[in-house]
MIRODREN-390150 format. One record per residue (C-alpha): x, y, z; residue in one letter. Coordinates in steps of 0.1 Angstrom, whole numbers, plus 5000, padded with zeros to 4 digits. Layout:
XYZA
...
END
This chain:
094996456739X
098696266739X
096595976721X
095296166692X
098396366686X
099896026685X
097095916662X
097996176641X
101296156640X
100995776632X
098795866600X
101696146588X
104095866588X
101695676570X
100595946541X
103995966538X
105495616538X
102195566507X
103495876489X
107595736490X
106295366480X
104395516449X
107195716439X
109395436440X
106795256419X
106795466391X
110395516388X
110395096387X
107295096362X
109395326341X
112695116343X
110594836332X
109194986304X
112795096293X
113694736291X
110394626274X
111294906251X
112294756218X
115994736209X
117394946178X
118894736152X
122294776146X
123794796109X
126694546103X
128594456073X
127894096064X
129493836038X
128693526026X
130693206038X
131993046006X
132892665996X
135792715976X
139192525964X
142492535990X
145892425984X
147492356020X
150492526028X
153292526050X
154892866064X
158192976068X
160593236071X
164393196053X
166993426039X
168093406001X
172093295998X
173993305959X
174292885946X
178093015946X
179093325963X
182293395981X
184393685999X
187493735975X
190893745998X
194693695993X
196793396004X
200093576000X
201493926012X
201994165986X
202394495975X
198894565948X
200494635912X
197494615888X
193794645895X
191494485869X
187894545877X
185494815888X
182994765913X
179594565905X
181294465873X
180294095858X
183293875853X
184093615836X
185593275855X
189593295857X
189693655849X
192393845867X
191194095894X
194594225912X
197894215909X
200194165941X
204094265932X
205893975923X
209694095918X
211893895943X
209793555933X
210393625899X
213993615909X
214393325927X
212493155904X
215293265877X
217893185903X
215892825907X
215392745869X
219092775867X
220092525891X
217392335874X
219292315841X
222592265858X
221391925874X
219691785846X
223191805824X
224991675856X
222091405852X
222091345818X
226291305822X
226091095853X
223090835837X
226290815804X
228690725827X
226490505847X
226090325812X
229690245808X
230390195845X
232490465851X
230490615876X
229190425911X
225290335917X
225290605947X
226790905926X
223990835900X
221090825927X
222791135943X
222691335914X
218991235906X
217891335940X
219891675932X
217691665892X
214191615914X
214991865943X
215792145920X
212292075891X
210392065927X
211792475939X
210792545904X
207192445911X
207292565943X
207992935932X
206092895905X
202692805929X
203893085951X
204193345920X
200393205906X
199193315938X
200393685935X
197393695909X
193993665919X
191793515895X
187793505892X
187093155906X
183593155885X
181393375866X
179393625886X
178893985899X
181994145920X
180894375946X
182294705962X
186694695961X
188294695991X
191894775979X
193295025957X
196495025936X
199895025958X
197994885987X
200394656009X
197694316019X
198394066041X
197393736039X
193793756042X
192794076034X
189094106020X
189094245989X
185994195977X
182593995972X
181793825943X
178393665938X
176993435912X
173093535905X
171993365883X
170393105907X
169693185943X
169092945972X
166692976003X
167192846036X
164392786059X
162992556089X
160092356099X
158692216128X
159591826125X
155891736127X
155791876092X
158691686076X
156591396065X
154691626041X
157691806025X
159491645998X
162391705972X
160991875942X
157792005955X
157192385946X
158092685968X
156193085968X
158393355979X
157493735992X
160193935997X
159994246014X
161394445984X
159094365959X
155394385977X
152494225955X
155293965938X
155693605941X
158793415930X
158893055924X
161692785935X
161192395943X
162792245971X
166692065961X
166991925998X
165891846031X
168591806061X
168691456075X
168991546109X
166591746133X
167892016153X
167991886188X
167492246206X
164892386181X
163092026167X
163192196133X
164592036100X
166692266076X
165092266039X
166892456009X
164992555978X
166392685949X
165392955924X
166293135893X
167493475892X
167793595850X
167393965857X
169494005888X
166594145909X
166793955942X
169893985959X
171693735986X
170493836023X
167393886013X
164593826035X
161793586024X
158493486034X
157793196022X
155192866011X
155992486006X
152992425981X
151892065990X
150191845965X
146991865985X
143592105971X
140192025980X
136992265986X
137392476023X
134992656041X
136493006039X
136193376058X
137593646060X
139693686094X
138193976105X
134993786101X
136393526136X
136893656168X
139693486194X
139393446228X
139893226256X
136992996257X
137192946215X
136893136183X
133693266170X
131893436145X
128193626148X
125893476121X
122693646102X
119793466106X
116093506101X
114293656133X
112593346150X
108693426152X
106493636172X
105493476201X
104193716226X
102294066225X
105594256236X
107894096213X
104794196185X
105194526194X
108994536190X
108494396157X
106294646146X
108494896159X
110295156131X
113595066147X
113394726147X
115494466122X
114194336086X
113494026108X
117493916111X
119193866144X
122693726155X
123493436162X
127093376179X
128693026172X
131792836179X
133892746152X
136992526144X
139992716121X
142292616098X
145292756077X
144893086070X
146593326043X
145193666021X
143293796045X
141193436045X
140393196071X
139392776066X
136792706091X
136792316093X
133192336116X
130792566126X
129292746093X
128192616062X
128592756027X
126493056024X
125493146056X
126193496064X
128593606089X
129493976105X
133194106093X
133294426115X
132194606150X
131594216165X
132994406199X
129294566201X
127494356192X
125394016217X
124093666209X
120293776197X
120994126187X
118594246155X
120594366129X
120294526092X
122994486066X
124794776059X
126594616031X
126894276016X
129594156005X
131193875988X
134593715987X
137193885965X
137393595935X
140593715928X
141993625959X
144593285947X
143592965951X
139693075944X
137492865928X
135592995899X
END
């Protein structure tokens, strides 16, 4: 009896040990036939790499300065007598802008004048005498030192009283005054900003590798922040001849014109040194290239490769299969980049179609539709017809 309980027992274990195994082998048979199960293509927005002429450029950053622009200030103390411009007004070179009080020079240089006169008659006397030698070699020098001492405190006052009125030093656009009628200045006092706009200057900096490629005359493009979508022009007047030891950069300066007053000193600029150089480039759109650590790539369309087995025949037939395109992810070499386009120096060749959004989702072999095809915007600058 204890041997064919344990009999049976023994063939429980063993209905039930069958029962868990085929369990376990449909729920693995249906796994399996969820990953035999054909993938759905995924719709991506495609467009077509394009051969097309490039200008190289260099990038920089610089800040716009006046060709002549100055902070106006007094070198003598003085009460303000006369104001004689308004804020913003244009001005003309050596036109008078303040008035200090000049009483007490005007004075002494009355008082000094005087004394002036008196020594040139004792001068004129004493150089008669001299002539008839009635007067000694030493009176006569005497009395000319006394004739140049006294023309020299005229002068002197007279430079001293010039500087009581402060003149326009060249033609340009005075800023906001600082000073108002019976103001007392010091020596030093701002009282305004005057700035000549009619040409502008930019100062910028590049790397010293660069320097070889950048030469006097060659054409500038400036953005500025405060006119989006415009591009001002300027060529290059000088290149620093030293490197900046802490930074390795080399200062450049470019000059522009300025007619209509729009752009304004402080400015800031982005910039691009135009260099002599265009040839045809392998261009993309940067959304197109995706960074990372082991190299930049882009997913590219190409035609499904063909059936080979039964289970890659059914995929195909599949309704949510691909129009026969797949990706393809490849490693590619970059260049300058500007307008929302890329150079690719290796990788892709022109026309080849490459993904420009959702490459997060998306795998090396993935089937794919287009969504949209696109092409590149032939308005973009620098785009060959």
């Amino acid at each position: 009896m204890l041997r064919r309980r344990m009999l049976i027992m023994l063939g429980a274990v063993i209905v039930v040990v069958l029962i868990l195994a085929a369990f376990k082998y449909n729920a693995i048979s249906r796994q399996i036939a969820q990953f035999k199960a054909p993938k759905p293509a995924v719709a991506v927005e495609a467009v077509e790499a394009r051969l097309q002429t490039w200008q190289t450029q260099l990038r920089s950053i610089g800040t716009l300065r006046a060709v002549q622009g100055i902070d106006l200030t007094t070198e003598v103390a003085g009460t303000v007598s006369a104001v004689s411009f308004r804020s913003g007004q244009k001005v003309e070179k050596n036109q008078p802008l303040i008035v200090l009080d000049a009483a007490v020079e005007q004075a002494n240089l009355a008082t000094a004048e005087a004394e002036l006169g008196l020594a040139r008659a004792e001068y004129e006397r004493g150089r008669s005498l001299l002539a008839r030698q009635a007067l000694s070699r030493s009176e006569f020098d005497r009395l000319e030192a006394s004739l140049q001492k006294a023309s020299a405190s005229v002068e002197q006052l007279k430079a001293s009283l010039a500087k009581k009125r402060i003149l326009a030093p060249f033609s340009g656009t005075i800023g906001l005054r600082q000073v108002d009628l019976g103001d007392y200045l010091s020596a030093g006092t701002p009282i305004a900003t005057l700035q000549d706009l009619s040409t502008l200057q930019v100062d910028f900096s590049l790397p010293e590798q660069q320097v070889p490629q950048v030469a006097v005359g060659q054409p500038v493009r400036l953005e500025l922040a405060a006119y989006p979508g415009e591009t001002f022009e300027g060529t290059i007047t000088a290149i620093n001849p030293k490197v900046d030891i802490s930074t390795r950069n080399v200062q450049v300066r470019a000059e522009l014109d300025n007619p209509d007053g729009r752009l304004l000193p402080g400015m800031f600029a982005d910039l691009r040194v135009l260099l002599p150089i265009e040839a045809p480039r392998v261009v993309v759109p940067e959304t197109a290239v995706s960074y990372s650590l082991y190299g930049d790539a882009v997913f590219v369309v190409v035609d499904k490769p063909a059936v080979a087995t039964d289970a890659d025949a059914e995929q195909a037939a599949s309704p949510a299969a691909s129009d026969g395109l797949v990706l393809e992810r490849r490693f590619v070499e970059t260049g300058d980049r500007r307008d929302g386009l890329v150079v690719l120096t290796e990788g892709i060749e022109p026309g080849e179609r490459v993904v420009v959004s959702g490459q997060l989702k998306l795998d090396n072999g993935t089937p794919v539709t287009l969504a949209e095809t696109r092409t590149l915007d032939p308005r973009t600058p620098d785009t060959a017809e």
